[in-house]
Residue, then its C-alpha position, 0 to 999 in steps of 0.5 A: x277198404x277191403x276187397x269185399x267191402x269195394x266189391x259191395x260199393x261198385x256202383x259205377x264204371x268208376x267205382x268198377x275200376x277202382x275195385x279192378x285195381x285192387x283185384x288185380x293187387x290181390x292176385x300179384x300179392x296172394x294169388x296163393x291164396x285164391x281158390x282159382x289161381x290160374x285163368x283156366x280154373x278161374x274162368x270155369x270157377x267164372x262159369x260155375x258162379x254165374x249158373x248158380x248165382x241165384x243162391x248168393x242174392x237170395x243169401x244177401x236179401x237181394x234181387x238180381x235184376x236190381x243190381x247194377x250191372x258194374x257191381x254184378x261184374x264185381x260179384x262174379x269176379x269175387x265169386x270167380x275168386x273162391x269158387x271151387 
């Protein structure tokens, strides 16, 4: 399963950490790779997707409130990854 493909399954502390595990592998094996490869540029990548995250439900056919919240912290650790 893919790293995307965890992030959209997360729907428990459970699936949250198993999703975790395999972020963390990414980072060690691609960090290269990433949009935001250190945790300053990540964490305010982190910030900037959490003020304009209305965009990425509204994309998907999705409502916020309806997510739940182990699979919105996948979301921002995805979007955190690739934000510029």
């Amino acid at each position: 399963m893919s790293l995307v493909e965890r992030a959209l399954a997360v729907a428990s502390r459970e699936d949250f950490v198993q999703f975790l595990e395999l972020f963390c592998a990414e980072l060690g094996e691609e960090q290269a790779e990433w949009e935001n490869d250190n945790l300053s540029s990540f964490l305010e990548a982190m910030l900037g997707w959490c003020q304009g995250m209305e965009w990425f439900y509204h994309y998907r056919g999705e409502d916020v409130e309806a997510i739940s919240s182990w699979r919105f912290m996948a979301d921002v650790l995805m979007g955190a990854q690739i934000t510029e």
